[in-house]
N, C-alpha and C positions, 0 to 999 in steps of 0.2 A: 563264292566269297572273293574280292579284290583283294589282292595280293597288297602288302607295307607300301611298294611303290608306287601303286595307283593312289594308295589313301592319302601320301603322303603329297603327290603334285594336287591331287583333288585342293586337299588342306591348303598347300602354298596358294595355291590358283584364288582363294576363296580371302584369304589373306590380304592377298594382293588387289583384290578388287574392294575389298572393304579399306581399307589403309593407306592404298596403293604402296610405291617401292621407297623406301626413305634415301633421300639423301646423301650421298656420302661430302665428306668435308675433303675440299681441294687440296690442303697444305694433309699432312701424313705428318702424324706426331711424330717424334723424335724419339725414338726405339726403347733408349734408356732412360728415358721419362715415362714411357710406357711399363716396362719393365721393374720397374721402382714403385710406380704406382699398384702396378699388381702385387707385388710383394708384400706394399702396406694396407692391402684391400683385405688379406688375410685376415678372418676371425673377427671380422670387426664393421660395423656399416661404412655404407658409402659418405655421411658426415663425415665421419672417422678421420677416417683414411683419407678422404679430399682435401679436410684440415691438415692433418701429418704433410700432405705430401707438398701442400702450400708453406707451410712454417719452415721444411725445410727449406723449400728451395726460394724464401725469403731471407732466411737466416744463414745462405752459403749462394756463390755465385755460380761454381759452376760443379761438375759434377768430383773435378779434380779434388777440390776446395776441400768437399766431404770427403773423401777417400784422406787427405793428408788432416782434417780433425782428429780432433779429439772425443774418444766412443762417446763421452757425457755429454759435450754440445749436441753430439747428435740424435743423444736419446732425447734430448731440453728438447727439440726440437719436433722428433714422434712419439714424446709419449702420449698425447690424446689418442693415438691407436693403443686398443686394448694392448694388444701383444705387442708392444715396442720391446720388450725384454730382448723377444727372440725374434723379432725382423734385425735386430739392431745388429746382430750377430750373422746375419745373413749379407746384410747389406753392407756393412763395412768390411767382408772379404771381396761383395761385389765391387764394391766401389776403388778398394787397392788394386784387386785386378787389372780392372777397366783402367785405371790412374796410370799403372804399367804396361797396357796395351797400346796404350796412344801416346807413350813416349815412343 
């Protein structure tokens, strides 16, 4: 019987040749946009959460902007993610932090 690790390069190998390797994107997101994004990916689809994470960052410039709002503009802003309740809570300690690390 082949051991996880043979099955598993078998799988890749097979993968690979049906698909081949995709892609990767030259520019590397920007961490905290990554980070924020994931946050409102929680509990909720990838519409969701794409819209949330669009409206906010239509509705503030940068990520300062959010950290010194106000919790209610920035729920205005995610509540199409189901759980904006409790991102909302998460994210505006992230975003004070972040706001006082990069002073």
């Amino acid at each position: 019987m082949p051991n996880k690790n043979d099955i598993i390069k078998k799988v890749n190998k097979l993968l690979i040749e049906h698909f081949g390797i995709p892609k990767r994107n030259a520019k590397l997101p920007n961490p905290v946009d990554m980070l924020i994004a994931t946050i409102l990916s929680q509990n909720t689809n990838d519409n969701n959460s794409y819209k949330a994470f669009r409206q906010l960052r239509e509705k503030f410039d940068t990520w300062k902007d959010v950290a010194n709002a106000r919790r209610t503009s920035i729920e205005s802003a995610i509540k199409v993610a189901r759980t904006w309740q409790t991102e909302i809570c998460c994210n505006k300690k992230l975003f004070d932090r972040y706001s006082k690390e990069e002073r």
